[in-house]
N, C-alpha and C positions, 0 to 999 in steps of 0.2 A: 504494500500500500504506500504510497505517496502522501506527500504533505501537501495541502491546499495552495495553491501559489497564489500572493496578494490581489491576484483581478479573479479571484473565484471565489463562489456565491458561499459562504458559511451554514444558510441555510435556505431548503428545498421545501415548502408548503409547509408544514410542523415537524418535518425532521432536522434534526442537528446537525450536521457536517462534521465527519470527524477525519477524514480523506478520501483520496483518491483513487478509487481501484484500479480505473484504468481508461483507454476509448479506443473506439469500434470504430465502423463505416458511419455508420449513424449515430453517436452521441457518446458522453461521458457518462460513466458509470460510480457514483459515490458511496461509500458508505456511511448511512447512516444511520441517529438513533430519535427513537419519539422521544418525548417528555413521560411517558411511564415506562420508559427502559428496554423498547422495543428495538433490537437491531434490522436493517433493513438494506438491501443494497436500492439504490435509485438511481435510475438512467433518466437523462435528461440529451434530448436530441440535439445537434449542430444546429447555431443560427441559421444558418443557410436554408436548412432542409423546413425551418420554421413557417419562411416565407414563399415557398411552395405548396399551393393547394391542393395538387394532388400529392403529393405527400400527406399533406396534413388530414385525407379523407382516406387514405391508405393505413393512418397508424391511426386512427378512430376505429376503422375495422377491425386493426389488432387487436388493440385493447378489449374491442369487445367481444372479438373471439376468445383469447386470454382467459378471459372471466368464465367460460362453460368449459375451461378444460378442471378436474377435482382431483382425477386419480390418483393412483401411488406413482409413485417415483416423478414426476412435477413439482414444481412448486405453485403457489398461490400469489397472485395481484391482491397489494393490499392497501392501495392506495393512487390515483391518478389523476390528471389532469390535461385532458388533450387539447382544450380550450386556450390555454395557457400560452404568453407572446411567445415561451419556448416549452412545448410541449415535456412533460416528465413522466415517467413510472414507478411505483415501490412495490418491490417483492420481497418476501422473506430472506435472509441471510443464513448460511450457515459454512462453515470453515472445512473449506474441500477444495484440491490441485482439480482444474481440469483435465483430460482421460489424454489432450496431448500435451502438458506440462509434466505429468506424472509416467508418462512413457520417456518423454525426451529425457528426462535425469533420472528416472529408473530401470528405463528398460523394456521389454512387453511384460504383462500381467504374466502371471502362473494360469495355466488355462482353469481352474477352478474358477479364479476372479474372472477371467472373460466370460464361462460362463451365466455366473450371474451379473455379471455388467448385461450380457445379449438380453438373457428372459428378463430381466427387468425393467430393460428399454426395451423390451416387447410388449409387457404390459402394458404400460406407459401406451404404445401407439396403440393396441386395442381399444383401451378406450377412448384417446382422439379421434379414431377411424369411425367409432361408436357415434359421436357427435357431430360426424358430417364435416371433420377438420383434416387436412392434412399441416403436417410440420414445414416441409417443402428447405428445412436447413437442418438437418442432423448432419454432423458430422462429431470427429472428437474434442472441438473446443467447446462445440455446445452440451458437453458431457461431463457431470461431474463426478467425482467419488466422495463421496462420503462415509462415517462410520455406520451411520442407518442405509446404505445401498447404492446405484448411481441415481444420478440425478439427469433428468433432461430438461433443459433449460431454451430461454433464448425461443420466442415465438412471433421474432418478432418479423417473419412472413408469412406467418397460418393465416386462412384464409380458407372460406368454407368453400366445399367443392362443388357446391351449388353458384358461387358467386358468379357472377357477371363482369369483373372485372378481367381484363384481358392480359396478358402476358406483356405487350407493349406499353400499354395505361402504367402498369407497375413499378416498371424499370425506367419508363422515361425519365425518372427523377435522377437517375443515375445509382440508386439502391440492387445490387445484384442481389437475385434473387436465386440462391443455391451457391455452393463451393466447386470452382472445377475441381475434378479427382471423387468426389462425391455426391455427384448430381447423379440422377438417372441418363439413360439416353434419351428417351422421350422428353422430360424437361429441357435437357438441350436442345434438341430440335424442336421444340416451341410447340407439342405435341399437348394432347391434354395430361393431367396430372390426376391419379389420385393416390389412394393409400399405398399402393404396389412402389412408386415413388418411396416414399418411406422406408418401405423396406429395403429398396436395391441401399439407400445410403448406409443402413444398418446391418448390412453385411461388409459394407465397406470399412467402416466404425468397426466390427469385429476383426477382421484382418489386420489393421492398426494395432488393434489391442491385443493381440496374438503374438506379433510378428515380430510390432515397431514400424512397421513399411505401409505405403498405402498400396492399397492393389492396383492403381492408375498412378505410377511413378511417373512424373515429367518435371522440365523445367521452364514451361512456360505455359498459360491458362490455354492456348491454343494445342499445344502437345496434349495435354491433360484430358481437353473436352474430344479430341478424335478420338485418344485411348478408347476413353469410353463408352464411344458409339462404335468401334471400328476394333478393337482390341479383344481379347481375351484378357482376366484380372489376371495378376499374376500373387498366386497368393502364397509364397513360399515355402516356409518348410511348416505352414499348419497341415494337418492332418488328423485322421479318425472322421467323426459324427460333426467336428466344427468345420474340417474343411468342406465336408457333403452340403453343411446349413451355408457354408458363406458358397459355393456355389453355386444353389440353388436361389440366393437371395441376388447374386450380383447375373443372374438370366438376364439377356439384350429383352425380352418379351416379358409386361409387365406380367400376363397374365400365367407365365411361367412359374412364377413367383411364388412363396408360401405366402400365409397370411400369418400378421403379428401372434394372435394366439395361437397357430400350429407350432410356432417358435420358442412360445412361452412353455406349452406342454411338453415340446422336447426335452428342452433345456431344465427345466424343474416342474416335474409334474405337480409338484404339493406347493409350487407356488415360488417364486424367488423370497419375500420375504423368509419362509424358514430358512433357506440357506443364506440369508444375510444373515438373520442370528445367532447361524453357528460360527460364522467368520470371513470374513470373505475377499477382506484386504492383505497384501503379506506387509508380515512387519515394521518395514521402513515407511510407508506410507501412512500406517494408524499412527506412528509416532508423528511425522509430518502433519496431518491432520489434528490431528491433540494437542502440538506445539502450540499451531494457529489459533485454535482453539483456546489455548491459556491468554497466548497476547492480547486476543478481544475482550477477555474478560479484565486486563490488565490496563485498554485503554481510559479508562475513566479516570486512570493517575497518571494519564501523560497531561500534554500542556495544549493539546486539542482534543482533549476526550473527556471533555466534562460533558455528561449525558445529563446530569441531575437539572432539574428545573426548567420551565418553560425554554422553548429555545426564541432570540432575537428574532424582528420581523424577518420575514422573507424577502429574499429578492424578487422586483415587482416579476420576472418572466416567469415565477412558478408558484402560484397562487395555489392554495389546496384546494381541492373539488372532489371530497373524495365519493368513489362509490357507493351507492344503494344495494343494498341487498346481499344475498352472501356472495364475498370474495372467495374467489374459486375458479382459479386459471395460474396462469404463469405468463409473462414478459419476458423478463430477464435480463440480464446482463449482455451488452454489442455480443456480436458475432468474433470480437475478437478473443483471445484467450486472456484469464487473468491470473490463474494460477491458484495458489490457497487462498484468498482472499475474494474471491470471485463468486462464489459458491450461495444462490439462494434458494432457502429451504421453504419446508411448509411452515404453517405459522404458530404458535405458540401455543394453538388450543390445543394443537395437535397430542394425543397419547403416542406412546413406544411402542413397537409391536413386541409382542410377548421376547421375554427373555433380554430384551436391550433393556438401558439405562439411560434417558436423557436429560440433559439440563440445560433450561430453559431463562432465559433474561425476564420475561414478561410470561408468566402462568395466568392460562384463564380455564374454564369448564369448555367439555367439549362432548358432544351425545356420542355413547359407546357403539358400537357396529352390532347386526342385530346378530350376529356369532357370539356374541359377549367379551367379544379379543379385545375392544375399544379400536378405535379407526388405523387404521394402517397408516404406517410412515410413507411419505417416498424424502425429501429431500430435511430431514428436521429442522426446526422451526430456527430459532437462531443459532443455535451451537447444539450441531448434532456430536455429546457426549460419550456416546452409546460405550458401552462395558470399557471398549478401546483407550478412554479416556485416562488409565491406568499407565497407556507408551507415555504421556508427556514426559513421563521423566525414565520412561524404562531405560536402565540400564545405569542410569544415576543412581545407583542403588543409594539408599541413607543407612546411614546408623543410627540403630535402636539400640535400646538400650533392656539392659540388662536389670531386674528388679530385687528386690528383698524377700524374701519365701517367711511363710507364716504369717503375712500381715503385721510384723513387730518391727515399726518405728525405731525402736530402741536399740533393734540389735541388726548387724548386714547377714547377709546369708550363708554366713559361718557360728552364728550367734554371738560376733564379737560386738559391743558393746563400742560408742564414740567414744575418742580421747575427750578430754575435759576444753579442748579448741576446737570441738566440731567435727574434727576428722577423723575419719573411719580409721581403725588400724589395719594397717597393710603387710604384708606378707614381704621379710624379710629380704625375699629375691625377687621381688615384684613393684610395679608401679601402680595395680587397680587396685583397688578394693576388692573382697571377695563379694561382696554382695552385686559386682558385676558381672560377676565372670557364668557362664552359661550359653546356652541358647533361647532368645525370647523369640517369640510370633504375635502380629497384631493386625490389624486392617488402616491403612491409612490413608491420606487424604490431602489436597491442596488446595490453596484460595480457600482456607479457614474453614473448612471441612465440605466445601461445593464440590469439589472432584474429585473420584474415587481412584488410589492409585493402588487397587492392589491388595496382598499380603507380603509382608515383610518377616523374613526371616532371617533376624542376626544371632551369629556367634562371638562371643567375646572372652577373648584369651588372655592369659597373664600375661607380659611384657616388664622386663626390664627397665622403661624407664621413656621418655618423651622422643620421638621418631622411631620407634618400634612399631612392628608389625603386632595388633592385637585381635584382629578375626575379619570376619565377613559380613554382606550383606546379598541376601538373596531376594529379589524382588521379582515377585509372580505377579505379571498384570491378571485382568478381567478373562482376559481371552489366554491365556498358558503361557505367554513369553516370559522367558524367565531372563533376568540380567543379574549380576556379580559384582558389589565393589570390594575391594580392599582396603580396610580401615588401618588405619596408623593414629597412633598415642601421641597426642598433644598435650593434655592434661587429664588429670583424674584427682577426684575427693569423692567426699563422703554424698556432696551436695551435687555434684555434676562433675561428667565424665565428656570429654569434648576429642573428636577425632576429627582426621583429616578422611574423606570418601572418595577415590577414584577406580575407574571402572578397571574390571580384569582383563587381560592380553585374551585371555580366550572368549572373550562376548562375541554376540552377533554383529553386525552391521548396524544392526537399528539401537544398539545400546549404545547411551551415552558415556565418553571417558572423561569429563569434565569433574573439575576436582568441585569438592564443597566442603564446607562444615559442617559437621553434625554436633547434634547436643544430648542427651542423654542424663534425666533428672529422675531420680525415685521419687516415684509418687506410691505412698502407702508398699501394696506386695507387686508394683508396677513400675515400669518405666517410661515416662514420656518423654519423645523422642521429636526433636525439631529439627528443622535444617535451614538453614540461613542460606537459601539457593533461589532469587528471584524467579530465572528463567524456568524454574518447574514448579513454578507454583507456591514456595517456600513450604515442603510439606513436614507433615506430622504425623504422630501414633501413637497409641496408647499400646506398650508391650507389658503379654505373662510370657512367665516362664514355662518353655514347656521340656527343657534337660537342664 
């Protein structure tokens, strides 16, 4: 995210400006928050495109196509203004790399994730197909990951397939309507359009996410757009039942085509959801996601991220106007990619699906699903948390701390009794106290007990004396990723035991090696354990002993 530069608006109709996410073909993209603590991304169109009519009868359409899309894996318009000297939109927020920022610096998915990236943006288009919408711009910027599932975002050329506007009317403005390399052939050749469209992009979108590659490689919009009228895809080294599905999806003949729900039954018969809640992102990414995640909750003590209290007037081009009736679609964020900060979710009425864990900026009630599961997630509302929420600091393992046995104040867990200055008596070849030494387990937590990081398991060794090696820290997120630190002897009494935390040579990739402090206090036959570590959250735990 970017910082506002002095000729930009602070704030957008009732939301606060707290920066920049980024800009598209068509406008800038802000993040912002309401005055009850709603986070929100809002695009707001180029002047240019303002004073253009048919533009401006084109993104009134959107908008109110937008508003009949509800499903899972969408997000919701929650706020607009197309009247406005420069037209704006607000849709949910929530902290997710788009599907080609998280390829370009990770790699291609593990095909487990492809798969439920495909059935979920399968879903997703069954039920736009269901309301008479096609997308007409999937591809993988308009894709996001999230800990609750993908997201498909960005509607800002749907347009019903009954409409009467014409393929020429559209684009006169100079707004391209599709991405070469992911457009169908029929689209390109200016042919009709409808759901089949959709699909061939969404096979395309799979082979990216598979591969890394598009299946229409060129290096120029004119190479790109014959590929795909005139080419065979070239889809690498996928194979099995995903290369059969992207074959079938990237057919020259719409009618060749599957339809999104034959895709979605493929790919997960019992639904994507369940296999979102068994896991579905690999590990460098949920921490990536988690990170983001903590910083948003962290902007309110920067020096543009006061969210509390009304925000200042508005800039006169974006007056609020907002909707009637229930919000229930998706806008989104330009066509261009934003990365982890780009990411809008459903909105905060929204429940988890069974088995996640979310946390929410702004909580309201929301009517259960008549299955009694409560409403299905697709894009969480502002900070999709989900169990994952445990990577922000995975691998930063903390040290906990070690407790007292027996609940006796009076004596450490040797039964020795405090000298007459406080301090525990210590062991003649040693630096801790015995009422440390052991192994404790506890469940802990960051941002003062908002975010779930986990169980922690330390052990704590006698040591010689201050830069000594004294034990471990084993930290098991939500999802089984386990990380490793190595504690070192800083200080130790009776009252607090204080070490240095760096991660072990042998972690994963997604584990963090960033050194910290840890603190480690008896409390009663307990240890409570702190970490003076901003960037995870400063977390905490309440440890027993359990050897």
């Amino acid at each position: 995210m970017h910082p506002l530069e002095p000729d930009e608006p602070t704030a957008i109709g009732p939301y606060r400006l707290l920066g920049r996410l980024g800009s598209g073909g068509m406008g800038r993209v802000y993040l912002g928050r309401s005055a009850g603590g709603r986070t929100v991304a809002v695009k707001v169109v180029h002047p240019h495109f303002a004073q253009d009519q048919e533009f401006r009868a084109r993104f009134r359409r959107e908008v109110e196509a937008a508003r009949r899309v509800g499903g899972a894996w969408t997000a919701p318009v929650l706020d607009a203004d197309p009247q406005a000297p420069v037209p704006w939109v607000a849709t949910g927020y929530a902290a997710g790399p788009s599907l080609t920022d998280a390829v370009r610096e990770g790699g291609p998915l593990p095909e487990h994730s492809a798969r439920v990236l495909v059935a979920g943006l399968a879903e997703a288009l069954t039920h736009m197909h269901g309301l008479g919408l096609v997308h007409r711009d999937v591809k993988p910027s308009n894709v996001l990951l999230t800990l609750d599932g993908p997201c498909l975002i960005d509607f800002g050329i749907a347009r019903a397939t009954d409409g009467t506007a014409t393929l020429t009317a559209l684009t006169s403005t100079g707004v391209s309507l599709g991405s070469p390399g992911y457009m169908p052939p029929e689209q390109i050749l200016g042919k009709g359009v409808d759901g089949a469209a959709d699909v061939f992009s969404l096979g395309a979108v799979l082979v990216f996410a598979a591969t890394g590659r598009a299946p229409f490689p060129g290096d120029s919009t004119a190479a790109l757009l014959y590929k795909v009228v005139h080419e065979q895809p070239d889809l690498g080294d996928l194979s099995g039942d995903l290369r059969d599905l992207a074959t079938a999806c990237l057919h020259k003949d719409p009618a060749a085509r599957p339809a999104p729900a034959d895709l979605s039954r493929r790919l997960a018969p019992a639904g994507a959801a369940a296999l979102v809640t068994a896991g579905w992102l690999p590990g460098p990414l949920v921490e990536r996601v988690s990170r983001s995640a903590v910083r948003l909750l962290n902007l309110d003590a920067g020096a543009g991220g006061a969210a509390a209290g009304p925000p200042p007037d508005p800039v006169p081009a974006s007056g609020p106007v907002p909707f009637t009736g229930p919000a229930a679609g998706v806008f989104g964020p330009p066509d261009a990619s934003y990365g982890e900060t780009s990411a809008p979710s459903h909105g905060a009425a929204d429940s988890p699906r069974p088995g996640k864990l979310s946390l929410s900026v702004a909580a309201a009630a929301t009517p259960a699903r008549p299955d009694g599961r409560g409403r299905k997630m697709s894009c969480t509302v502002v900070l999709a948390v989900a169990g994952a929420l445990a990577a922000v600091t995975v691998g930063s393992v903390f040290v906990f701390g070690v407790l007292p046995k027996d609940g006796d104040d009076n004596k450490d867990a040797a039964g020795q009794k405090p000298s007459a200055t406080g301090d525990a008596q210590t062991p003649a070849d040693g630096a801790v106290p015995v009422r440390y030494l052991g192994t404790w387990r506890g469940k802990a937590s960051a941002q003062q007990g908002l975010v779930p990081l986990g169980t922690f398991d330390v052990t704590v060794k006698q040591a010689a004396g201050p830069g000594r090696r004294i034990g471990t820290v084993t930290q098991t997120d939500l999802i089984g990723n386990k990380c490793v630190d190595i504690l070192t002897l800083k200080s130790a009494s009776a009252k607090e035991l204080v070490a240095t935390g760096v991660g072990a040579e042998s972690n994963e990739k997604q584990c963090s090696q960033a050194s910290h402090t840890v603190r480690l206090r008896p409390v009663g036959a307990e240890l409570q354990y702190t970490s003076v570590d901003p960037g995870a959250g400063d977390p905490e735990a309440r440890l027993k002993k359990v050897d």
